[in-house]
C-alpha positions in Angstrom: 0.0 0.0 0.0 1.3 3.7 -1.0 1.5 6.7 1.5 -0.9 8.2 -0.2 -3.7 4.9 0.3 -2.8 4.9 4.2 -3.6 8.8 4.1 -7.0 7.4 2.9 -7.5 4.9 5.0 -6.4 6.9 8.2 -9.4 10.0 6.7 -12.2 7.5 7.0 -11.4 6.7 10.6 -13.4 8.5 12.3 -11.2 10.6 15.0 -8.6 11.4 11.9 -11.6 12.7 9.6 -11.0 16.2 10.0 -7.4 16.1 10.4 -5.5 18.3 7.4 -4.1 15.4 4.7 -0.3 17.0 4.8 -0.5 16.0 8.7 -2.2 12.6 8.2 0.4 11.8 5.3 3.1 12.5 8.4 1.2 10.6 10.8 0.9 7.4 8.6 5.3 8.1 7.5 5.8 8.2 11.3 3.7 5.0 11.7 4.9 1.6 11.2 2.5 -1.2 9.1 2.2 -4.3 10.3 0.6 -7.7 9.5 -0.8 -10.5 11.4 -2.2 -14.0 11.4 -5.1 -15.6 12.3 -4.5 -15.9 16.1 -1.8 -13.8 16.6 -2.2 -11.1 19.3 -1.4 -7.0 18.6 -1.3 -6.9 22.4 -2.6 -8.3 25.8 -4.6 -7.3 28.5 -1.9 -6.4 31.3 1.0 -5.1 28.2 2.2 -1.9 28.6 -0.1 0.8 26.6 2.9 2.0 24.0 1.0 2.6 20.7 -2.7 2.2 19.2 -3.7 0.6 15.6 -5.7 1.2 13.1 -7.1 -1.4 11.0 -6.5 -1.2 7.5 -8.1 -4.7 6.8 -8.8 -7.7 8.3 -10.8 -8.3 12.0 -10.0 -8.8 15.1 -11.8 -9.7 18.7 -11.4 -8.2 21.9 -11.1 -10.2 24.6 -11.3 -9.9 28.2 -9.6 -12.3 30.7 -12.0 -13.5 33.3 -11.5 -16.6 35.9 -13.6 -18.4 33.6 -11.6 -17.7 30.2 -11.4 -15.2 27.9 -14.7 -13.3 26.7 -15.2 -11.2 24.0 -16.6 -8.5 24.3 -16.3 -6.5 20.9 -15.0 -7.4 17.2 -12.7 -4.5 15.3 -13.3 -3.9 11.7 -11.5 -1.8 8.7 -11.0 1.5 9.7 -11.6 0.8 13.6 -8.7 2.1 16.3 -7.9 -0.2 19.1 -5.6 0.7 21.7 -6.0 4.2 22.4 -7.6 3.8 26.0 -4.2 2.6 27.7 -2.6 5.8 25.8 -5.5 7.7 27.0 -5.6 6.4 30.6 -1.7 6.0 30.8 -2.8 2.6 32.1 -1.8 -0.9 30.9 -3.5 -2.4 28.3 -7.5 -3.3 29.4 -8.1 -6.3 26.6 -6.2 -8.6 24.5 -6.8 -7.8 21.0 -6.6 -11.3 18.5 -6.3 -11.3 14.5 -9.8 -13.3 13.5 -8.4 -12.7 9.7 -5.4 -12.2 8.1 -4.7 -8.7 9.7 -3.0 -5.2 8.7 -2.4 -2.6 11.0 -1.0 0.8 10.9 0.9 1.3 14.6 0.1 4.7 15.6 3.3 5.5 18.6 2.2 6.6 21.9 4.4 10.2 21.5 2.7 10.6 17.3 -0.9 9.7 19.0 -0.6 12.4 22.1 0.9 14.9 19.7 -1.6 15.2 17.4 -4.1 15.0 20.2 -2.7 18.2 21.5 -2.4 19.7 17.8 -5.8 18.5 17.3 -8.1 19.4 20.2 -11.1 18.6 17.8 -9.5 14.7 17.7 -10.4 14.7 21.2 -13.8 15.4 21.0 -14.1 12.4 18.3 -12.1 10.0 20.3 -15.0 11.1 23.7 -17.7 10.4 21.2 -16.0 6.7 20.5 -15.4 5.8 23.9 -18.8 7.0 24.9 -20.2 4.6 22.1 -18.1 1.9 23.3 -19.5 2.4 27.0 -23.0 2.5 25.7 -23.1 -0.7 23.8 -21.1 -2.1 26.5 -23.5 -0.9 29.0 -26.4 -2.2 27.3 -24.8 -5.7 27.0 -24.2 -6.0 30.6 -27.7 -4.7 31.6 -29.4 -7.2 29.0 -26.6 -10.3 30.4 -27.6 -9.2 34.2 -31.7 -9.2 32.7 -31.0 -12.6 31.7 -29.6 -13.7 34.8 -32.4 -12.6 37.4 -35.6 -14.6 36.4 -32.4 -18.0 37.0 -31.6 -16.5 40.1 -35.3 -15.7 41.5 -36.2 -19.2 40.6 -33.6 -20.9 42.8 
């Protein structure tokens, strides 16, 4: 893929959609592309929160590591970014993230991601909007999971 294709692809994600091309051109330079196989992780739940990734193609699942295994909890598509949260938080990594698909990736650095956060104050309203998304599916899930759960538990 040329420079000018990962400009693309980084303009239809949705937190770089308003970003001027010249500084998404420098963003995808200063990235690095990477592939993975089916079952390969990008990163696990517990790693140290160094970069985020956008998907160029491919899927992936997110998966959450729980005394009974790991559950997934969310799928990530073309143009999705995974990652950003442990940046955000300057926490470790929340989730292992698992190539479902042959998987590409452009690796977005910790230091290029808070940069252009700071250049890009409007980035941060996007990235808000995402998480807050994220928290209402996830919300939802939980609510209709616990739902499920009650009549089970009432009749014991």
């Amino acid at each position: 893929m040329l420079l000018r294709d990962e400009v693309e692809m980084l303009r239809r994600v949705p937190i770089f959609s308003r970003i001027a091309p010249a500084k998404l051109k420098l963003l995808a330079f200063t990235s690095d592309r990477m592939t993975y196989n089916v079952g390969q992780d990008l990163f696990r739940q517990g790693d140290p929160g160094d970069a985020a990734y956008v998907v160029l193609s491919g899927t992936a699942d997110i998966l959450v590591h729980s005394s009974a295994g790991d559950i997934k909890v969310a799928e990530v598509e073309l143009n999705s970014i995974v990652g950003e949260i442990a940046i955000l938080c300057d926490v470790s990594r929340t989730a292992t993230v698992r190539a479902t698909s042959p998987l590409e990736v452009l690796r977005i650095s910790k230091e290029h991601f808070l940069k252009l956060l700071s250049d890009f104050p409007e980035m941060a309203v996007e990235i808000m909007r995402v998480l807050a998304d994220r928290l209402n599916h996830t919300t939802a899930e939980l609510t209709a999971a616990r739902a499920a759960k009650q009549p089970q538990a009432a009749a014991m």
